[in-house]
C-alpha positions in Angstrom: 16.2 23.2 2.6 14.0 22.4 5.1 17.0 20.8 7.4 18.8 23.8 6.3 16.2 25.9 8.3 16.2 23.7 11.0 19.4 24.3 12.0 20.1 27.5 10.8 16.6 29.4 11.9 15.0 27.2 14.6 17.1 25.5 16.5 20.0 28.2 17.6 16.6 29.8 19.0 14.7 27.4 20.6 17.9 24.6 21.1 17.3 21.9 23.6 18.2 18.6 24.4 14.8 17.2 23.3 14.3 19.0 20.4 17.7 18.7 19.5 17.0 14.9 18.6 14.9 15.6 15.7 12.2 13.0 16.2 9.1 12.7 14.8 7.4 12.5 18.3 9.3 13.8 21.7 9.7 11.7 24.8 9.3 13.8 27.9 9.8 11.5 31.3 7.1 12.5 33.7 6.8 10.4 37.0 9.0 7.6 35.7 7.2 7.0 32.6 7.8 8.9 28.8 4.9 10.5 27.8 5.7 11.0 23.5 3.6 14.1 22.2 3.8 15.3 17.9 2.1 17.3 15.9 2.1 17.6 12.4 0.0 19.5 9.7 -1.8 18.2 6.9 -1.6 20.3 3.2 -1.7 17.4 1.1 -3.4 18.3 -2.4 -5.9 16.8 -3.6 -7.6 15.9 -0.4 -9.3 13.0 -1.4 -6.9 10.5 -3.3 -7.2 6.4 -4.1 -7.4 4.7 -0.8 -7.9 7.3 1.5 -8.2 12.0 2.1 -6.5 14.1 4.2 -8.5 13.4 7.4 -7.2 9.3 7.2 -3.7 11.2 6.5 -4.0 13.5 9.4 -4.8 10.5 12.1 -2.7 8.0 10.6 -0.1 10.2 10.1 0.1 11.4 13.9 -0.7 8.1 15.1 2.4 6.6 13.6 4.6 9.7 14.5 4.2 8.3 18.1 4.0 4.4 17.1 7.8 5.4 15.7 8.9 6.5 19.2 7.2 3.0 20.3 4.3 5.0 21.8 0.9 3.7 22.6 -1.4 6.5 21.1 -4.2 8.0 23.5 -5.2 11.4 22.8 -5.2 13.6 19.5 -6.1 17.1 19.2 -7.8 18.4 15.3 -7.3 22.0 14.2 -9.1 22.5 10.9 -8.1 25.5 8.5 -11.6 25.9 6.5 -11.8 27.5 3.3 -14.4 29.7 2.3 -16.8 27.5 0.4 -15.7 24.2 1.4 -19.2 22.0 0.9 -20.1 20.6 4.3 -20.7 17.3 3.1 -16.5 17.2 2.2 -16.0 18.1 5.6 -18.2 15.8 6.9 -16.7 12.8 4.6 -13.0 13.9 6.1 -14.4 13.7 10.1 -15.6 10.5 8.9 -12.8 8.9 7.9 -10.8 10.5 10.6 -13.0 8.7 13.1 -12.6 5.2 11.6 -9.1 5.4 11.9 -8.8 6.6 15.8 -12.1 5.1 17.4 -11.0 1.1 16.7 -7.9 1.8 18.4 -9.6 3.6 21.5 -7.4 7.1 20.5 -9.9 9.7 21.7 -10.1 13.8 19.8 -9.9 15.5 23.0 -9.3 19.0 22.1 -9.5 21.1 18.6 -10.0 24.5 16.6 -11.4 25.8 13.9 -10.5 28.8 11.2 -12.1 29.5 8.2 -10.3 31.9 5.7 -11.3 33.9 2.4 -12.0 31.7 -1.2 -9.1 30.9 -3.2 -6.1 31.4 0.0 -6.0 27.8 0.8 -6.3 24.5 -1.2 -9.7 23.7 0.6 -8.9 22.2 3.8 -5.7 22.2 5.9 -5.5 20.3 8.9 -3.1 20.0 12.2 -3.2 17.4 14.5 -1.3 17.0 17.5 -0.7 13.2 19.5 -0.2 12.4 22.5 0.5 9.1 23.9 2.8 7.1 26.2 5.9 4.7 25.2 6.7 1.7 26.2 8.9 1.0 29.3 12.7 0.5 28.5 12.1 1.5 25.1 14.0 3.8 23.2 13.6 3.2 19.0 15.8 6.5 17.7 17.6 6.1 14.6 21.2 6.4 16.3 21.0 3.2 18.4 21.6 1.0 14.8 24.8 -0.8 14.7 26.8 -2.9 12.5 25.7 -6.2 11.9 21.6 -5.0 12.7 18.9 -6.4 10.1 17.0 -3.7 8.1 13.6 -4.5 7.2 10.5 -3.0 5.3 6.8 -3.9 6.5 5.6 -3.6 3.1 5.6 -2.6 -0.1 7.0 1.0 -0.7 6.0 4.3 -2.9 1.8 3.3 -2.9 1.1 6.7 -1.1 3.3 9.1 -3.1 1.9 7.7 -6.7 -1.6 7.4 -5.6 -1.3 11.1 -4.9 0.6 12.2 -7.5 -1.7 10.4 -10.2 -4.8 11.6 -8.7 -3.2 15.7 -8.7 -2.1 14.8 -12.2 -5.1 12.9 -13.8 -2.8 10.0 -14.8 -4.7 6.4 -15.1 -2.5 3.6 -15.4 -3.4 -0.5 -16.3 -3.1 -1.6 -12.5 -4.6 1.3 -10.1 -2.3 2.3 -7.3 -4.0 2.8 -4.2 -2.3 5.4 -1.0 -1.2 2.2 1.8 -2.1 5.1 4.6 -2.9 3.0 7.4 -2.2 3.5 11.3 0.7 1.1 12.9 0.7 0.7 16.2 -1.0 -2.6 16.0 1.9 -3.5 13.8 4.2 -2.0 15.8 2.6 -3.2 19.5 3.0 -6.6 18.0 6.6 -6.4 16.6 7.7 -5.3 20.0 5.8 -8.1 22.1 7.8 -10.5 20.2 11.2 -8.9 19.6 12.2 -6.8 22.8 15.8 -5.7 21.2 14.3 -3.2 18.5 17.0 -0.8 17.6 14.9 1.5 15.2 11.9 2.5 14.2 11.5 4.9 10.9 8.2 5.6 9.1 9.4 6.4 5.3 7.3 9.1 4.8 8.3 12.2 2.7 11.5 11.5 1.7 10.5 7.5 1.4 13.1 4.8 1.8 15.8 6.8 0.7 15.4 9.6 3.4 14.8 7.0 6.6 17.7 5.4 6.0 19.8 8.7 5.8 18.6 10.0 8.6 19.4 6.4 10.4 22.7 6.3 8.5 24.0 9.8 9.5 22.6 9.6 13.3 24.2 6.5 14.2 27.3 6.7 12.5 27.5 3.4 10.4 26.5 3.0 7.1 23.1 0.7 5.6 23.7 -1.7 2.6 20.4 -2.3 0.8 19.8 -5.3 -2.0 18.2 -4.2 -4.8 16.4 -7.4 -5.5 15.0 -7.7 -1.9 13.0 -4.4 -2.0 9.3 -4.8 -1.9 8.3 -2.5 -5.0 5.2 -3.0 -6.7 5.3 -3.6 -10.5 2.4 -0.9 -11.3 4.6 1.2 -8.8 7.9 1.0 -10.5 6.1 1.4 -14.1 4.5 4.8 -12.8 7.8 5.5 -11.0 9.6 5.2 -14.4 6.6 7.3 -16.1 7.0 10.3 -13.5 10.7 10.3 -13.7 10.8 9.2 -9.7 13.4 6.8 -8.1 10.8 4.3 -5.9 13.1 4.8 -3.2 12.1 8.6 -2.7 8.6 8.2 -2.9 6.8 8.7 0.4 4.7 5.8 2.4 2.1 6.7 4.8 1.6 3.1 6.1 4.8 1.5 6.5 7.8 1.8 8.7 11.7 0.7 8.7 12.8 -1.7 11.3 16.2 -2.2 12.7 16.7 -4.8 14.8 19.8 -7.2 15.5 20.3 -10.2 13.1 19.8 -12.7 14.9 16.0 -11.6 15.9 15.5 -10.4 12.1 13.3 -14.3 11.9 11.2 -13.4 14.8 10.8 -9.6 13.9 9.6 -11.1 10.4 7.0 -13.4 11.8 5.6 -11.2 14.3 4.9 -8.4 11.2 3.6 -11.0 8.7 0.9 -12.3 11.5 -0.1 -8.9 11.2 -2.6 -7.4 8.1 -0.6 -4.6 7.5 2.3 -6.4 7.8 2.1 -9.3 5.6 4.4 -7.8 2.8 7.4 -7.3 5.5 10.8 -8.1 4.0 14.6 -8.9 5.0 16.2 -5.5 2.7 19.7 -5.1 3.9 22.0 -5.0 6.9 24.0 -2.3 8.5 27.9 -2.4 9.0 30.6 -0.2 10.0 32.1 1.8 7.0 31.5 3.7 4.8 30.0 5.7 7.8 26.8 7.9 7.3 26.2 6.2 3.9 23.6 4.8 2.4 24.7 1.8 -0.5 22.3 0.3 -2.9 23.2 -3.0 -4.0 22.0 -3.1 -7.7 20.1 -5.7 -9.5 22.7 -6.3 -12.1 25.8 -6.3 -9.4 27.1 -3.2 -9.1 26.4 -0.8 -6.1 25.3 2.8 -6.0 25.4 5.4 -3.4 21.5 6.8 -1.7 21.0 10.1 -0.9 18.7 12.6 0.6 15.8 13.2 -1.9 15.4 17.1 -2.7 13.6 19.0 -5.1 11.2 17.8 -7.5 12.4 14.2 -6.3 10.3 14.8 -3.0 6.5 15.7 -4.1 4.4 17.7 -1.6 2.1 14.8 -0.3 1.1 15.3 2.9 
């Protein structure tokens, strides 16, 4: 539905050739160099969860909008949408962990705004943030530059985010806790592409998950992603509440990971450079991409058949962000 708006509301409207790509972050050259800028709003429910709250969300979340378009992040702005009664001290807590996420990496809050509106219209606390940063020289990471015979990999395990959410909202407790992975990446991402300087694609799998990155990397660049079942990095307490919820792993949403396509014979080198990193460590070989069937998505199954992937919709693709 919402691509469905996209292109049926928005873009006959406001159509141009940057927009028309669809990215996460837009590159806009200004005196020789692309200068990426993102925005992205923040209505995720509850909005503190296991492992992190919407203010972690909102920074990391921007932050890796631009890290996707390989650009270094340098300025953020905050807009906060108050409600009435909000306790100070859960504002305060969100700010908090906002700045621990953009002070390490020298990203500075520049500019903001602030609304409050009556009790009961909002869950609490909204939040917008918009990036701004500058990509790399000679770089250019969008989905439709994959081509047959690239490696697909994973920098870690998949779905944390998306459970941890949807078990806090729900009040589910399960054996082995599942904590969000939200985490910023352009460390992870600065370091991937000082070692491997043929990066095809970059794709963080966030609502949608797995299953909606590779689409969108399937259908832009015409060829078609094989995936092995057995190589996915799924967590065993993640797959158990998966199977609980009714969820396929492969649509739940990340906050802290990203897809990487790169050409085969640099998939050893892209693998290294992620594993040196923390929030890399769990990085893994999942499949390749070849020529046909074109704009597919194929699962390679565990017990040697194949199924098709599709786009995520409806009660498949939580609201957690």
């Amino acid at each position: 539905m919402t691509r469905r708006l996209l292109s049926e509301v928005v873009l006959p409207l406001l159509r141009n050739p940057i927009l028309d790509r669809l990215d996460d972050a837009a590159c806009v050259a200004l005196d020789s160099r692309d200068v990426a800028i993102t925005t992205d709003s923040y209505v995720v429910n509850p909005i503190f969860f296991p492992g992190g709250d919407i203010g972690k969300l909102a920074a990391c979340g921007t932050i890796n909008d631009l890290a996707m378009q390989a650009a270094e992040p340098w300025f953020l702005s905050l807009g906060l949408i108050l409600e009435e009664g909000l306790p100070v001290s859960d504002l305060r807590r969100v700010i908090r962990s906002l700045a621990e996420v953009v002070n390490p990496l020298g990203v500075r809050v520049v500019t903001g705004d602030t609304k409050v509106v009556e009790r009961g219209k909002r869950s609490g606390l909204y939040i917008n943030t918009t990036g701004v940063g500058m990509r790399r020289q000679g770089m250019d990471a969008h989905v439709s530059r994959a081509r047959p015979g690239d490696a697909v990999l994973v920098t870690g395990s998949l779905g944390e985010h998306g459970i941890a959410v949807m078990a806090c909202r729900e009040g589910l407790r399960f054996d082995s806790p599942v904590e969000s992975d939200v985490a910023p990446l352009w460390g992870l991402v600065s370091a991937l592409l000082d070692a491997v300087g043929d990066v095809r694609c970059l794709r963080d799998p966030t609502r949608g998950g797995l299953a909606g990155a590779l689409c969108d990397i399937a259908e832009a660049s015409g060829t078609c992603i094989r995936i092995r079942e057995t190589a996915l990095p799924i967590r065993p307490a993640v797959r158990g509440a998966c199977d609980m919820l009714g969820l396929d792993p492969l649509n739940v949403a990340c906050e802290g990971r990203a897809v990487v396509v790169c050409p085969m014979a640099s998939a050893d080198r892209a693998l290294s450079a992620l594993r040196s990193h923390p929030l890399g460590a769990g990085a893994a070989l999942i499949g390749e991409v070849v020529a046909e069937p074109a704009g597919m998505v194929v699962l390679d199954t565990a017990i040697g058949g194949e199924r098709i992937v599709t786009l995520p919709a409806g009660e498949e693709l939580p609201r957690i962000c």
